[in-house]
Backbone as CSV, one residue per row, in Angstrom:
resi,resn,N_x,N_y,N_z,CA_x,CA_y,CA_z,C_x,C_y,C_z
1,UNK,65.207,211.325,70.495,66.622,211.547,70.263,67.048,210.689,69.077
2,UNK,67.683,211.337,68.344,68.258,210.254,67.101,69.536,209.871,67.195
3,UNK,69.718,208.379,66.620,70.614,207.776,66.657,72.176,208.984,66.978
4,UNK,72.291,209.943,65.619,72.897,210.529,65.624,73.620,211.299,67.229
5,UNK,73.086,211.975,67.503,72.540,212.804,68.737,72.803,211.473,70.012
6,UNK,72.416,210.643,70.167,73.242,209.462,71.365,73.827,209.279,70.920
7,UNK,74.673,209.342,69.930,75.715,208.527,69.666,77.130,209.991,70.091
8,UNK,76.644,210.479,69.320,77.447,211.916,69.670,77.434,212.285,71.442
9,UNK,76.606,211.942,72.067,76.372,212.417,73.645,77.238,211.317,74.384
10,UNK,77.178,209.676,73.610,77.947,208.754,74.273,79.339,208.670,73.857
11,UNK,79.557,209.361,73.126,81.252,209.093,72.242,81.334,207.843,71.648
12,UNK,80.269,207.246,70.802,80.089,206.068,69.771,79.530,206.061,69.091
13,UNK,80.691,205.816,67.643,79.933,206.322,66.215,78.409,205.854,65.869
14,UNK,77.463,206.338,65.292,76.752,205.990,65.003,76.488,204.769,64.486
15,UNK,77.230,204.288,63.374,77.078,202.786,62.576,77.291,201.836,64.342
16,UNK,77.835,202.048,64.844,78.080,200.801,65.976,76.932,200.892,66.483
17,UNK,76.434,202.051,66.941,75.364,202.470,67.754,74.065,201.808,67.415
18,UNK,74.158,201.921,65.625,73.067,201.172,64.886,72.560,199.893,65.172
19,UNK,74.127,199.118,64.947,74.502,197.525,64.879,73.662,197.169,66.475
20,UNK,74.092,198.149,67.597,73.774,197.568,68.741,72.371,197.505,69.018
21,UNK,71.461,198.454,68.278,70.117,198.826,68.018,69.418,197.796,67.339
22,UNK,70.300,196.884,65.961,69.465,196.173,65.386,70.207,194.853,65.866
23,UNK,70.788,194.560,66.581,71.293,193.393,67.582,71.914,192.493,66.746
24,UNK,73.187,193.272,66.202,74.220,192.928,65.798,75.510,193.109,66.058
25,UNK,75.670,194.048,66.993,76.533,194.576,67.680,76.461,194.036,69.176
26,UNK,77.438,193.522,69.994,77.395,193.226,71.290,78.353,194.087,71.980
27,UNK,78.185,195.646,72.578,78.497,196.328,72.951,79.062,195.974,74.447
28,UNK,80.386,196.216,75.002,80.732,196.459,76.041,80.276,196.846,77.336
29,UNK,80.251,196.624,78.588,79.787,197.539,79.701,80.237,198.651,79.556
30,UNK,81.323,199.111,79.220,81.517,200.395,79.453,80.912,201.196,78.337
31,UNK,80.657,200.537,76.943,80.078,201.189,75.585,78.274,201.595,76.593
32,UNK,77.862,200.328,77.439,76.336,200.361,77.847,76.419,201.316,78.803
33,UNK,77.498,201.272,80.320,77.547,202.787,80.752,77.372,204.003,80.085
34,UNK,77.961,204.300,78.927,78.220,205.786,77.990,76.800,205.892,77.743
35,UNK,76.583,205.112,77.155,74.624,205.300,76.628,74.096,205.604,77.865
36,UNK,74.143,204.697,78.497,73.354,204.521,80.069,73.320,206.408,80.430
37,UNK,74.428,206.841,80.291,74.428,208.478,80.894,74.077,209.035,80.102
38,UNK,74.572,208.978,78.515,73.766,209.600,77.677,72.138,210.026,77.708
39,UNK,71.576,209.015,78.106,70.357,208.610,77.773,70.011,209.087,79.256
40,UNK,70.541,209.048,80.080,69.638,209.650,81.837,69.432,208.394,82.260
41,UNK,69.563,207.717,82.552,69.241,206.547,82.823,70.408,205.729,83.959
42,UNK,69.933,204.911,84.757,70.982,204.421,85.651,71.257,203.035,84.593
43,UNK,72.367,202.605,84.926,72.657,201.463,84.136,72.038,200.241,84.687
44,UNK,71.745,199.805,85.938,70.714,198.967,86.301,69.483,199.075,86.135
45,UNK,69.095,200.011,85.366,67.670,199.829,83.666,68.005,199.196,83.442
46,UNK,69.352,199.473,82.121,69.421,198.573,81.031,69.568,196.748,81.740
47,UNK,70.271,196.813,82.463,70.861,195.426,83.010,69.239,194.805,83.073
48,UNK,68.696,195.222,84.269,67.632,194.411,84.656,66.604,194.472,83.233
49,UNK,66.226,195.004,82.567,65.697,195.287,81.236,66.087,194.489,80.298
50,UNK,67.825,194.036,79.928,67.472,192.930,79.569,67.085,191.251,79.922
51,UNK,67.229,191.550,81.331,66.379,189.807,82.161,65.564,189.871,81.307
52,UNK,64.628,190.915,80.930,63.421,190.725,79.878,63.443,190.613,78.743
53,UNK,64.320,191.042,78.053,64.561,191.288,76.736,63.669,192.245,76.212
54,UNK,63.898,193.212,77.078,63.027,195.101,76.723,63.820,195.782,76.787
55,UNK,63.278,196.567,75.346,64.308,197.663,75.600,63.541,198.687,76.730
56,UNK,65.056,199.554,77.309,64.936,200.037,78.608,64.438,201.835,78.305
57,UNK,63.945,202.324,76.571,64.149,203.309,76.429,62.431,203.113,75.544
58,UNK,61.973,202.375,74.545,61.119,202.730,74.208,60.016,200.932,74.438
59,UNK,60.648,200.056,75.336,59.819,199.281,76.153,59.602,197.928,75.239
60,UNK,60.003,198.124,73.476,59.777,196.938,73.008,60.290,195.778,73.263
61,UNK,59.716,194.300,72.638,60.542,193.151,73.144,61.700,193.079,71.971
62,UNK,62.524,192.650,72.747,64.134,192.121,71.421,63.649,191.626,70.114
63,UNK,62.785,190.946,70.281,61.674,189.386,68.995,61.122,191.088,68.118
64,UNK,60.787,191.841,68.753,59.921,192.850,67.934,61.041,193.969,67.117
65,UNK,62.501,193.912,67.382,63.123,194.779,66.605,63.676,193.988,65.673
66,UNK,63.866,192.623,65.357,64.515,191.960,64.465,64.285,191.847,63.684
């Protein structure tokens, strides 16, 4: 799925969507709910996913997207 395409499914523009991708953006619970459904996903993925600092969609560590 591209940026584009979740961002459009969550109702958040892309550039934010980006920022939150390259961890510059500190998105809201309710911005992480919208994705969370976007994406199929229960939102206690993402939560417990970051205890790890993984992402909850393609498994990398946080240290590896920066």
């Amino acid at each position: 799925m591209s940026i584009e395409a979740l961002a459009h499914d969550a109702d958040i523009h892309p550039t934010y969507l980006s920022g939150i991708e390259r961890g510059v953006r500190n998105p809201t619970w309710a911005k992480l709910c919208a994705l969370a459904d976007a994406l199929g996903i229960p939102i206690s993925t993402v939560a417990g996913e970051a205890e790890h600092d993984t992402c909850p969609v393609c498994g990398t560590l946080g240290t590896e997207q920066r």
